[in-house]
C-alpha positions as CSV (number, residue, x, y, z in Angstrom):
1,X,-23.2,8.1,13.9
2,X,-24.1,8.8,10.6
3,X,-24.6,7.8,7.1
4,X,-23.2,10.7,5.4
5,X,-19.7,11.2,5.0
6,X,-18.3,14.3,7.0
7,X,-16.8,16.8,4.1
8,X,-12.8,16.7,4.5
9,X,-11.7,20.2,4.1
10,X,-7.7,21.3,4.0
11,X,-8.3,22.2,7.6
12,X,-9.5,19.1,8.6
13,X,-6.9,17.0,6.3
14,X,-4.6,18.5,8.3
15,X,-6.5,17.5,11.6
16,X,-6.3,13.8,10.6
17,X,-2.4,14.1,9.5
18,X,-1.7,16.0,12.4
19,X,-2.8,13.2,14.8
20,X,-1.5,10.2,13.2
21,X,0.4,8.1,15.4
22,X,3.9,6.7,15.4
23,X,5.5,9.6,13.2
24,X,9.0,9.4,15.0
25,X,12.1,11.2,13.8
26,X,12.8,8.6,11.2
27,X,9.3,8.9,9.4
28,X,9.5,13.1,9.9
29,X,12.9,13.0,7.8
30,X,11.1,10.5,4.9
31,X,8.5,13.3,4.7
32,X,10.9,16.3,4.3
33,X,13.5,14.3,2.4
34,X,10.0,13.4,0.3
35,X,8.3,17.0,0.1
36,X,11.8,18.7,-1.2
37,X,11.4,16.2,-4.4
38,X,8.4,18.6,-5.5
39,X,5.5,17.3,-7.4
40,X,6.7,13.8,-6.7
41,X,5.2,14.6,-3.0
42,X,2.1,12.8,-4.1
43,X,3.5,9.6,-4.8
44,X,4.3,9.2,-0.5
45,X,1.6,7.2,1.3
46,X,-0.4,9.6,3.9
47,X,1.0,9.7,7.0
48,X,-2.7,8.6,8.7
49,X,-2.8,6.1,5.7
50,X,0.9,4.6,6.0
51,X,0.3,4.6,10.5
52,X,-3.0,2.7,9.1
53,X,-0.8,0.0,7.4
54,X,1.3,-0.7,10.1
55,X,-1.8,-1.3,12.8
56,X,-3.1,-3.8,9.7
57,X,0.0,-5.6,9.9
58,X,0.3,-6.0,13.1
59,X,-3.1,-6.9,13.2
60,X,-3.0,-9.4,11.2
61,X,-0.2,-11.0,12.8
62,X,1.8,-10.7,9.4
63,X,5.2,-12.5,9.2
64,X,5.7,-12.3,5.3
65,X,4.2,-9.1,3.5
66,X,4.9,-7.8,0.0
67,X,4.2,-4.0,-1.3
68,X,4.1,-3.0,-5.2
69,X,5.4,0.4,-5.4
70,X,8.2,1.6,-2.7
71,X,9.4,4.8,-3.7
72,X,11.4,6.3,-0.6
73,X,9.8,3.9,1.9
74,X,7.9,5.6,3.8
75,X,5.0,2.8,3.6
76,X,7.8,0.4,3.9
77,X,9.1,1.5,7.2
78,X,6.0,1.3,9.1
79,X,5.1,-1.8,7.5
80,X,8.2,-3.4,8.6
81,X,7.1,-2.3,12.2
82,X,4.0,-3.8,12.1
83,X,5.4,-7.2,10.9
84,X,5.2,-10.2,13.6
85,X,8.9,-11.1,15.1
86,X,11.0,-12.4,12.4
87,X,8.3,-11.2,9.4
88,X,10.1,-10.0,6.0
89,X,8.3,-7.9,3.6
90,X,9.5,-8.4,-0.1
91,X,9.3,-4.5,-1.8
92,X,9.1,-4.1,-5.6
93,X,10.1,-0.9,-7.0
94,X,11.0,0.3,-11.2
95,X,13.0,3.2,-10.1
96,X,16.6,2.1,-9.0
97,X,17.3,5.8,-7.8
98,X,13.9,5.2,-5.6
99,X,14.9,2.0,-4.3
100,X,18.4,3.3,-3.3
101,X,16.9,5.6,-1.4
102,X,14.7,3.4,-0.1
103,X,16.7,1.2,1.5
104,X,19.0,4.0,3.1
105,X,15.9,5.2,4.5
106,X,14.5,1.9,6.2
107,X,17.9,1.2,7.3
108,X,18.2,4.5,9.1
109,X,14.5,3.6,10.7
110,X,16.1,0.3,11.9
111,X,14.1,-2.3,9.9
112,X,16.7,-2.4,7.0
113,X,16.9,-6.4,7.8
114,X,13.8,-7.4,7.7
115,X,13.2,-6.0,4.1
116,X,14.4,-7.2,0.6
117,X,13.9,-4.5,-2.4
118,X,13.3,-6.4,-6.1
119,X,14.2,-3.4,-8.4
120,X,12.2,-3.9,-11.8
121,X,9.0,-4.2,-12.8
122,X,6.6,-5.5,-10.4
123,X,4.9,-7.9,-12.0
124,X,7.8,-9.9,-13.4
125,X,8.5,-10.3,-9.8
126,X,5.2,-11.6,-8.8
127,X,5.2,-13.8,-11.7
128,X,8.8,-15.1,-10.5
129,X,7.1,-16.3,-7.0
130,X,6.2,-19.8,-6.1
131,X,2.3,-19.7,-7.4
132,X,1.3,-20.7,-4.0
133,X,-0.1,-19.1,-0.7
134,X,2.0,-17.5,1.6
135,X,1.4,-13.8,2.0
136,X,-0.1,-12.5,5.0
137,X,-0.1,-8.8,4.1
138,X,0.5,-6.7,1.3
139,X,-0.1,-2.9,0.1
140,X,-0.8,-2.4,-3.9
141,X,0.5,1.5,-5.0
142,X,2.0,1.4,-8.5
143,X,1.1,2.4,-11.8
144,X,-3.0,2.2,-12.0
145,X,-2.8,0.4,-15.4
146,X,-1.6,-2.1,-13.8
147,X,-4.0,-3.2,-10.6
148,X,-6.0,-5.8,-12.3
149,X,-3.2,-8.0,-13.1
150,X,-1.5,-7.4,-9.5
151,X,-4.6,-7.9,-7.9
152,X,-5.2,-11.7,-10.4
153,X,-1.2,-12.3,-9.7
154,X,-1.2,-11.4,-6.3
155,X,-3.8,-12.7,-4.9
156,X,-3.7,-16.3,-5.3
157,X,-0.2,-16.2,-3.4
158,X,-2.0,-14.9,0.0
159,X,-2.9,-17.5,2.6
160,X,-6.2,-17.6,3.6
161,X,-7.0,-14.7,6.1
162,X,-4.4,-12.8,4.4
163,X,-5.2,-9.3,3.9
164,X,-4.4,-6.6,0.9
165,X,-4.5,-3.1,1.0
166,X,-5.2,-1.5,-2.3
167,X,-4.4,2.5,-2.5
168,X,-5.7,5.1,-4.6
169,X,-9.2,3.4,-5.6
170,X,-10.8,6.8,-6.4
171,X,-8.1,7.7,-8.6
172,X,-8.6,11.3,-7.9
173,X,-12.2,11.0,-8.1
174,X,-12.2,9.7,-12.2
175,X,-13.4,6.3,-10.8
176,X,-16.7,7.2,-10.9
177,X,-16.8,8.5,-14.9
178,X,-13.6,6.6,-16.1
179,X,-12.4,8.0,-19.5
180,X,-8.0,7.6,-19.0
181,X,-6.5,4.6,-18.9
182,X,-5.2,4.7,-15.5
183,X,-9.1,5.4,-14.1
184,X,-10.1,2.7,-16.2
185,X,-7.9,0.0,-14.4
186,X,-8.8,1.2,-11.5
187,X,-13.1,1.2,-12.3
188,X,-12.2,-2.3,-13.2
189,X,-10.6,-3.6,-10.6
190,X,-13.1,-2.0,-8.2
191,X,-16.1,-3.6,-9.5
192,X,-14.1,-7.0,-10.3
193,X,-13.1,-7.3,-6.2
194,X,-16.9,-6.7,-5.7
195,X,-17.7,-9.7,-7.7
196,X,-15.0,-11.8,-6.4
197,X,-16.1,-14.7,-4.5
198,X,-12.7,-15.5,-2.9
199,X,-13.0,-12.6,-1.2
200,X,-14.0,-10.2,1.4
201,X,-13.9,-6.3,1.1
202,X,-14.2,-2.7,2.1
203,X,-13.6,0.3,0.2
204,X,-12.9,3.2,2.6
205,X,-12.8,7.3,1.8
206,X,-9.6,7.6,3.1
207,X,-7.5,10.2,1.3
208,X,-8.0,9.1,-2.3
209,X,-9.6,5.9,-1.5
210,X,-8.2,2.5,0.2
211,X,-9.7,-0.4,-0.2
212,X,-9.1,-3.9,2.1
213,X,-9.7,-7.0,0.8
214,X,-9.1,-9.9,2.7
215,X,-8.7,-13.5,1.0
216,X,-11.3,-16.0,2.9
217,X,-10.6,-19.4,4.3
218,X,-10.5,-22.1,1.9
């Protein structure tokens, strides 16, 4: 054990990628379908990140789940998979040429039914939801500006226990001398889930940053 961070080089990216579990031929043809879009690449969970989610779910026991930000559905799919027997997950995507592609691509990975795509913006949909508890699970990966009012919207609709996973919390490092807007958000809603009393949390280094937070019992 130690206290200091290994350094993550390409080499050992790679590594980590290489051994992440559960990438069957469904998920392989989400990354290349993915990686021919170009730059767009980096909106796709990690592979280690997205195998991550679906262990959480699972985990967790999860029978309704919700993510912000679908794009092709690659974090989709596996959530779906880690969902408890008869568990939906609610997706909420702006893009309708993402979310078409979307739910080709979780239909081909056989999970198709247990998945409803909202196509708009996210938080209109949150806002449309009963203002009561019954999330067990949820991933947050949209537009940074954004992730304090997901996190105040969504989190009083998770049952005690439930658990959200928050992505990109470094925002490619700016977190930790904010001057955009987007880094901003982010800086803010990190130190405003450190102060929250409703919750539990853990900020990992995990590609660029993922933190858990888990709502506590009432």
């Amino acid at each position: 054990m130690s206290i200091e961070p290994t350094p993550i080089d390409a080499e050992l990216a790679r590594y980590v990628r290489d051994h992440a579990w559960g990438r069957d031929e469904a998920l392989l043809e989400v990354e290349r379908q993915t990686a021919a879009m170009g730059d767009l690449v980096a909106l796709q969970t990690a592979p280690e990140q997205a195998a991550l989610l679906e262990l959480l779910a699972r985990l967790a026991g999860a029978r309704r789940a919700i993510e912000i930000g679908t794009f092709t559905g690659y974090g989709a799919i596996r959530i779906a998979r880690g969902l408890a027997e008869g568990g939906t997950l609610l997706c909420c995507e702006l893009d309708p040429e993402r979310a078409a592609m979307a739910r080709e691509n979780l239909g081909a990975a056989g999970v198709g039914d247990r998945v409803e795509i909202e196509v708009g913006p996210a938080i209109e949909t949150i806002r449309a939801l009963p203002a009561e508890p019954f999330f067990d699970f949820g991933y947050l990966d949209a537009e940074k500006t954004g992730y304090p009012d997901y996190y105040e919207e969504l989190l009083p609709r998770f049952n005690p226990g439930g658990l959200l996973a928050i992505d990109n919390v470094f925002r490619d490092g700016e977190v930790t001398n904010p001057e955009s807007d987007a880094a901003l958000a982010v800086a803010d809603l990190n130190d405003r889930i450190l102060a929250d009393d409703r919750v539990e949390s853990v900020m990992l280094g995990m590609t660029d940053g993922l933190t858990l937070v888990r709502r506590k019992q009432d």
